[in-house]
N, C-alpha and C positions, 0 to 999 in steps of 0.2 A: 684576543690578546690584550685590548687595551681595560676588559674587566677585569682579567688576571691580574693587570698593574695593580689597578684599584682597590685590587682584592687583598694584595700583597699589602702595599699604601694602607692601607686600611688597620689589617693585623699589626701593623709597624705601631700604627698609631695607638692602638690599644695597647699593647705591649707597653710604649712609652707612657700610657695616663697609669696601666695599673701596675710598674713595675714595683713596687713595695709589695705587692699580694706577690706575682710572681718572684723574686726573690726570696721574700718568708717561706712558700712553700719548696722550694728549693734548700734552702736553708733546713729545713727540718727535715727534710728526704737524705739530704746529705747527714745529718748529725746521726740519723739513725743507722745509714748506711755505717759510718763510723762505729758507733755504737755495735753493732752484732759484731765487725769485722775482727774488736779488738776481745768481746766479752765472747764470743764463739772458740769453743774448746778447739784447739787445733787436734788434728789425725794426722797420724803417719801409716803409710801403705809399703805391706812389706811382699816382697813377689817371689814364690819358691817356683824352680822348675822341676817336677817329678816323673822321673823315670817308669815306669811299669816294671815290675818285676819278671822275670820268667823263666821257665825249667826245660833247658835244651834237650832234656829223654823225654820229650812229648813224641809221641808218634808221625810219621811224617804225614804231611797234608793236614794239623790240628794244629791248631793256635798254642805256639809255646808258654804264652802270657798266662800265668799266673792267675789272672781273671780277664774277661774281657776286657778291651778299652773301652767301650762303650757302659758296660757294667758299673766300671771304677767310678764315669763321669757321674751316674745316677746313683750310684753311693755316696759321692763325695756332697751332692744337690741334696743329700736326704735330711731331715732337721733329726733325728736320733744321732747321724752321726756327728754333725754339728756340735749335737749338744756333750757327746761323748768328750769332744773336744775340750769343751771349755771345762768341761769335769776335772778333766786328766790335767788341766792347767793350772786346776782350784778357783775356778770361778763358777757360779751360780749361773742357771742357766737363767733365769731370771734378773741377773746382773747388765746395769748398762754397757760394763766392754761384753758381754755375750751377745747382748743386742745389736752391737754394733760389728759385732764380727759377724754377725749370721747377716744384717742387713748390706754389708760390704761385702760379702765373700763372692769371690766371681773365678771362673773358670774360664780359661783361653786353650781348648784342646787341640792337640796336635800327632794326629795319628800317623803321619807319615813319617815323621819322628819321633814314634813312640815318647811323647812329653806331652805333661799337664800343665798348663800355667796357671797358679794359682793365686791372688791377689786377695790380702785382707787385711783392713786398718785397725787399728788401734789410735790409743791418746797417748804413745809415748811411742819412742825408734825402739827400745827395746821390749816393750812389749807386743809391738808389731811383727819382730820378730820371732817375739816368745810363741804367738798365735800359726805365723806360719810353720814353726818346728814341731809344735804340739798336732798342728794339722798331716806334715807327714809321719811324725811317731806313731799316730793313729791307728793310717792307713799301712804301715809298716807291720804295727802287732797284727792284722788282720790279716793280711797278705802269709807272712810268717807262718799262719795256721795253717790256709792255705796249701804252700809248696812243701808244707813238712811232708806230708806221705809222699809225692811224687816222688822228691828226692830220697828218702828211704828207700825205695823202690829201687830205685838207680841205682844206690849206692849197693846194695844187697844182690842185683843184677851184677854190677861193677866186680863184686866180690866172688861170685858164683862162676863169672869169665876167668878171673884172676883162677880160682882154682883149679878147672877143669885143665888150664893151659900147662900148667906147673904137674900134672897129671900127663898129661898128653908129653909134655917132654922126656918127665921118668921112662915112660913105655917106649918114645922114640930114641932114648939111650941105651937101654934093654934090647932092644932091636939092633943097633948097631953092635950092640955087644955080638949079640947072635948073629949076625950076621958075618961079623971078621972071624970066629971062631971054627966055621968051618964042623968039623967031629966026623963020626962015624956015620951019620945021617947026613947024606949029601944034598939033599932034599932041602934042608935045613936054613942052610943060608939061602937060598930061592924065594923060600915061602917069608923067610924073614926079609927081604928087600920087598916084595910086593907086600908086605904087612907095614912096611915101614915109609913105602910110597903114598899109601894113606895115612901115616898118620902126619905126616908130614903138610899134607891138605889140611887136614884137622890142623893144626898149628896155624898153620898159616891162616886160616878162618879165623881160629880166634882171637889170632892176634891184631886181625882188621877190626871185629867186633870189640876188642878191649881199647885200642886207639882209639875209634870212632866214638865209644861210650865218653871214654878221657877227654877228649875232643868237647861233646857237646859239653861236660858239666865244668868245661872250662868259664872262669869269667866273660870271656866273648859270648856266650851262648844263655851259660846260668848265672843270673843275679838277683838280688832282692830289690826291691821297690826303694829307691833312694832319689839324690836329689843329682841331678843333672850338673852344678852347679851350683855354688854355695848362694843364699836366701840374700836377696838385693832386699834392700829400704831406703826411701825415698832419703835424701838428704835435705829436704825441706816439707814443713808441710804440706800433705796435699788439699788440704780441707778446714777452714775456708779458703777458696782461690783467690784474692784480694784485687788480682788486675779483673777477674772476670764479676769480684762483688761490686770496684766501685765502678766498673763498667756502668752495668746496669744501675748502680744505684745513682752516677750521673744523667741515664740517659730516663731513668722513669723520674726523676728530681726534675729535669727539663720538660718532659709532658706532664707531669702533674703543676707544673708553677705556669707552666702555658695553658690548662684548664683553669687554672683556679683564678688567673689573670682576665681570660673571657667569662667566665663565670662573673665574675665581679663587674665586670663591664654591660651584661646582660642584667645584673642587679639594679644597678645605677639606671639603668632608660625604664 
C-alpha cells in the first residue's frame, strides 16, 4: 500500500515538474479535435420503413409476398442495386453522396411485421431523404414487374367467375320460368325444379368463389411494396457526433499529455 503512495506521490510530482509538456500536448490534441469536429462535413440519416408487397390470389399454403422477405433483404445488400439507385437519383456511382450512401446503407429487418428498416445518410436533410425515396422507388418498379402477371391472372379469373354466375342466373330464371308454367307435359315443372336445385348450388358456389376472389384482391390482402410510414430524418446531424468526438478527443488529449509529460521526465535523468 505504502509503494502505491509513493507511486502515486511520485506521478504527482512528475506531472507538476513537466506540466508545460503535458498541457502543450493537450493543447494540441484538443485544437485538432476542434478542428475535424468543425471542418467534418456533417450527415443527415434518413430512415424509410418498407412494406413487402403481396398478391392475396396466391394459393393457399404459398407465400403471398411478392418476393420473398429474405430475397428483398439480399437484393436490397446487392451493390448493382445500390447503384441503380443512385443512377435513378442522378448521381454517379462513383460520386461521393454514392459512396456515402452505399457505405451507410443499413438494413433493420422485421419479418414478423412484414417491414424493412432502412437507414441512409446524406450531407443535406433533404437529400437524405431524396436517397431514402429513390431507394423505395426502386425496389417498387421491380416488385411492380413482379405481381403484374399474378394479378392479371386474378383479375381474368375474377372476370371468368363474374361470367359464368350472370350465366348461371339467366338459366336459373328460365327454370323458374318453366317451372310456374306448368303445360301439357306434366313431367315438365318436376324435371324443372330438380334442374333448378342444381343450378341453384352452382350459384351459390360461385358466389362464394367470386366474394372470396373480391376478398383477397382487397387492399387487406393485395398491395404493392410501399412505405409503412412516411420517411423520418434525423433533425440534427448524426455525423460528426460532437459529445462522443470531444469525448474521446478529451480523454486521448489527457493520455497523450500524461505520456509526453513522463516521456520528458525519463529524458531529463
Amino acid at each position: 500500500m505504502e509503494q502505491d503512495e509513493i507511486y502515486l506521490i511520485d506521478m504527482w510530482r512528475i506531472f507538476v515538474r513537466e506540466w508545460r509538456w503535458f498541457v502543450a500536448v493537450l493543447l494540441v490534441v484538443l485544437a485538432a479535435t476542434f478542428a475535424y469536429a468543425h471542418m467534418a462535413r456533417p450527415k443527415w440519416e434518413a430512415t424509410a420503413s418498407i412494406q413487402v408487397g403481396q398478391v392475396g390470389s396466391a394459393l393457399q399454403g404459398t407465400d403471398p409476398k411478392v418476393e420473398s422477405f429474405q430475397r428483398v433483404i439480399q437484393r436490397l445488400q446487392t451493390l448493382d442495386f445500390q447503384n441503380d439507385v443512385m443512377k435513378s437519383a442522378g448521381f454517379s456511382v462513383k460520386s461521393p453522396e454514392a459512396q456515402l450512401y452505399r457505405k451507410s446503407f443499413k438494413l433493420e429487418p422485421e419479418p414478423y411485421a412484414n417491414l424493412i428498416k432502412v437507414s441512409v445518410r446524406a450531407l443535406s436533410p433533404e437529400q437524405a431523404r431524396q436517397f431514402a425515396t429513390a431507394t423505395l422507388t426502386q425496389l417498387q418498379a421491380i416488385h411492380q414487374g413482379l405481381e403484374a402477371l399474378p394479378l392479371k391472372l386474378a383479375k381474368e379469373r375474377l372476370d371468368e367467375i363474374q361470367t359464368e354466375l350472370q350465366s348461371a342466373i339467366a338459366d336459373r330464371d328460365r327454370l323458374l320460368h318453366a317451372a310456374g308454367q306448368g303445360g301439357k307435359d306434366e313431367t315438365t315443372p318436376a324435371v324443372a325444379a330438380i334442374l333448378l336445385s342444381g343450378k341453384n348450388e352452382d350459384i351459390h358456389t360461385l358466389q362464394i368463389a367470386r366474394s372470396e376472389l373480391i376478398n383477397r384482391l382487397s387492399p387487406n390482402y393485395t398491395f404493392e411494396t410501399s412505405l409503412a410510414w412516411p420517411i423520418r430524418v434525423s433533425d440534427w446531424p448524426v455525423s460528426p457526433n460532437l459529445v462522443l468526438t470531444w469525448g474521446i478527443g478529451v480523454f486521448f488529449g489527457l493520455f497523450m499529455g500524461a505520456l509526453a509529460a513522463i516521456g520528458r521526465n525519463v529524458a531529463r535523468r
